[in-house]
C-alpha positions as CSV (number, residue, x, y, z in Angstrom):
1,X,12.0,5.0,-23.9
2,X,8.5,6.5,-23.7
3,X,7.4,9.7,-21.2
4,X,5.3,7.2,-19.7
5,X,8.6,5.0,-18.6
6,X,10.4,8.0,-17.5
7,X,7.3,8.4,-14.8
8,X,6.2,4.9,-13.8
9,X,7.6,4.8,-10.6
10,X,6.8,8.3,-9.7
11,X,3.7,7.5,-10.5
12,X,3.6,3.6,-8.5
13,X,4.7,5.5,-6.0
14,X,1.7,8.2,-5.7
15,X,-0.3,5.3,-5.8
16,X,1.3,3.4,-2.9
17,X,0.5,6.0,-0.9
18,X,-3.1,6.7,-1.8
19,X,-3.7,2.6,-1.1
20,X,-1.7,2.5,1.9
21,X,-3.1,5.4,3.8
22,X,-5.9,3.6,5.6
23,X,-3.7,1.2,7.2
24,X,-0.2,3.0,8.2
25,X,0.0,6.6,10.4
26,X,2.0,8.2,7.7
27,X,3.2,8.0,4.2
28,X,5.0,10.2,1.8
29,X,6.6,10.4,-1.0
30,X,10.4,11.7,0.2
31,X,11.1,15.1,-1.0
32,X,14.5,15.3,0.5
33,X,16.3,11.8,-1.6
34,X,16.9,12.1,-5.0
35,X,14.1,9.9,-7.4
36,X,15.1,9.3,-10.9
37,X,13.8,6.5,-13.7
38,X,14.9,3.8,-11.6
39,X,14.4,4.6,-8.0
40,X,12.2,6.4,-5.5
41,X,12.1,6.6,-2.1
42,X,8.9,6.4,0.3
43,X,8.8,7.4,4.2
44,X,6.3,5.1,6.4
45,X,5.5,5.0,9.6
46,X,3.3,2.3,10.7
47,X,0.6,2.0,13.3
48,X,3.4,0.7,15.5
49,X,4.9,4.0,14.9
50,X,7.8,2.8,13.5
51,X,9.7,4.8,10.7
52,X,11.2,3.5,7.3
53,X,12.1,4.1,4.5
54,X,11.1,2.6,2.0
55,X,13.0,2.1,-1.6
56,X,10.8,1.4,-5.2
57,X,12.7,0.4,-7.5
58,X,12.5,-2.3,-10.8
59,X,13.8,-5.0,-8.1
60,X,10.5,-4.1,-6.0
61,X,10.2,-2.8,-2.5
62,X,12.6,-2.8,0.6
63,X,13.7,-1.0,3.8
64,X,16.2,1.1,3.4
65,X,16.2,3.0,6.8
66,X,14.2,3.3,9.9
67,X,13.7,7.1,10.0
68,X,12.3,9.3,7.0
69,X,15.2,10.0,4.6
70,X,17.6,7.7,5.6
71,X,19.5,5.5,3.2
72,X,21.5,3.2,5.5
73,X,22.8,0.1,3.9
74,X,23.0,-2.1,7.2
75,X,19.4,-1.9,7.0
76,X,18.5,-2.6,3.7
77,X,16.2,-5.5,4.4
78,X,15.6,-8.4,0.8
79,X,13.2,-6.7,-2.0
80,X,9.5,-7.3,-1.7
81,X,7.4,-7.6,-4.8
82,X,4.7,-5.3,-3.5
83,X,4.3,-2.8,-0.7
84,X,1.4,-5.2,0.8
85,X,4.3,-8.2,1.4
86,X,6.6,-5.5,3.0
87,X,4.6,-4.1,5.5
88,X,2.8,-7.5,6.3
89,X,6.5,-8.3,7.6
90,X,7.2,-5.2,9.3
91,X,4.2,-4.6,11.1
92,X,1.6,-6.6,12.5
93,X,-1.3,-3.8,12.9
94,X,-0.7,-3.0,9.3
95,X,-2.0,-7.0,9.1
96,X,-4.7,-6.7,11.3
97,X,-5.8,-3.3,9.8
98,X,-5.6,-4.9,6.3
99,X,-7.8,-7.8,7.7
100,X,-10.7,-5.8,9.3
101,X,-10.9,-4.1,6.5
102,X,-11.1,-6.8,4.1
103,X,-13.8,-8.0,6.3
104,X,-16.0,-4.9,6.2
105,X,-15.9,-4.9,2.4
106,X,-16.8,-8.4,2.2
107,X,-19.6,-8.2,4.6
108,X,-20.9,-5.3,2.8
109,X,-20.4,-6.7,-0.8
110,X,-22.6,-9.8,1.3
111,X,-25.2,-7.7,2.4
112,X,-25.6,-5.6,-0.9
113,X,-25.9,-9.1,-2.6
114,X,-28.6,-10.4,-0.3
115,X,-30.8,-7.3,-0.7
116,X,-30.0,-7.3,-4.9
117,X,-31.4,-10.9,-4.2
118,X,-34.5,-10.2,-2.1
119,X,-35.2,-7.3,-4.9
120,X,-34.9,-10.2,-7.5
121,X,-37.3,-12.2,-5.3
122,X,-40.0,-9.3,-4.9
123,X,-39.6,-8.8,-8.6
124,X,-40.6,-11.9,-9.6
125,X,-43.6,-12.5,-6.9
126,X,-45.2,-9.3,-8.4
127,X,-45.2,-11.0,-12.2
C-alpha cells in the first residue's frame, strides 16, 4: 500500500468540504469519530438546517446520523457514489443552490465568449 492510499480519503474528504461550502450552512470534517484507511466521517448541515452525518468510505457516501457525530445504524440511508447525489436527495436548497450557481457560471463563461468574439471581430476589421 502507498502513503498516498493510506490518505485518500482524508484527503476526498478535505476536498468535499472545500466544494460543498457554497451550497450547505456547514461542513466539517468530524474530529470527535475515529477515521482510518477505510472510513471517515463528515458533519453537514444543509441550508434546511438539517444535520448529518455523513460516512466516506470505498462503498461511497451515506447518512449515518442526523446530528454531528452520530453513528446511528437505523439511519444509515443506501451509499451514494458522490456527495453531489447525496445531498441532491437530502435537501432541496442544496439543488436549487447548485442550479443558480451553475447558471451564473454559464452565463458568465457566455458572456466572456461573446466579448473574446467581438475582440476576434474588431481584430479582423482593423486588418
Amino acid at each position: 500500500m502507498h502513503i498516498d492510499d493510506d490518505k485518500a480519503l482524508t484527503i476526498e474528504a478535505a476536498e468535499v468540504v472545500k466544494e460543498i461550502a457554497y451550497a450547505v450552512n456547514d461542513v466539517q470534517i468530524s474530529s470527535m469519530l475515529p477515521a482510518d484507511v477505510n472510513l471517515i466521517y463528515i458533519n453537514i448541515t444543509t441550508k434546511e438546517n438539517q444535520h448529518l452525518c455523513v460516512e466516506l468510505s470505498l462503498q461511497g457516501f451515506r447518512v449515518v446520523g442526523y446530528q454531528y457525530n452520530e453513528v446511528n445504524p437505523q439511519h444509515y440511508s443506501r451509499h451514494y457514489e458522490t456527495i453531489y447525489s447525496l445531498l441532491d436527495s437530502h435537501s432541496a436548497e442544496y439543488r436549487s443552490t447548485f442550479c443558480e450557481t451553475l447558471t451564473h457560471k454559464l452565463l458568465s463563461l457566455q458572456q466572456r465568449h461573446s466579448g473574446e468574439e467581438d475582440t476576434s471581430d474588431d481584430q479582423m476589421d482593423t486588418k
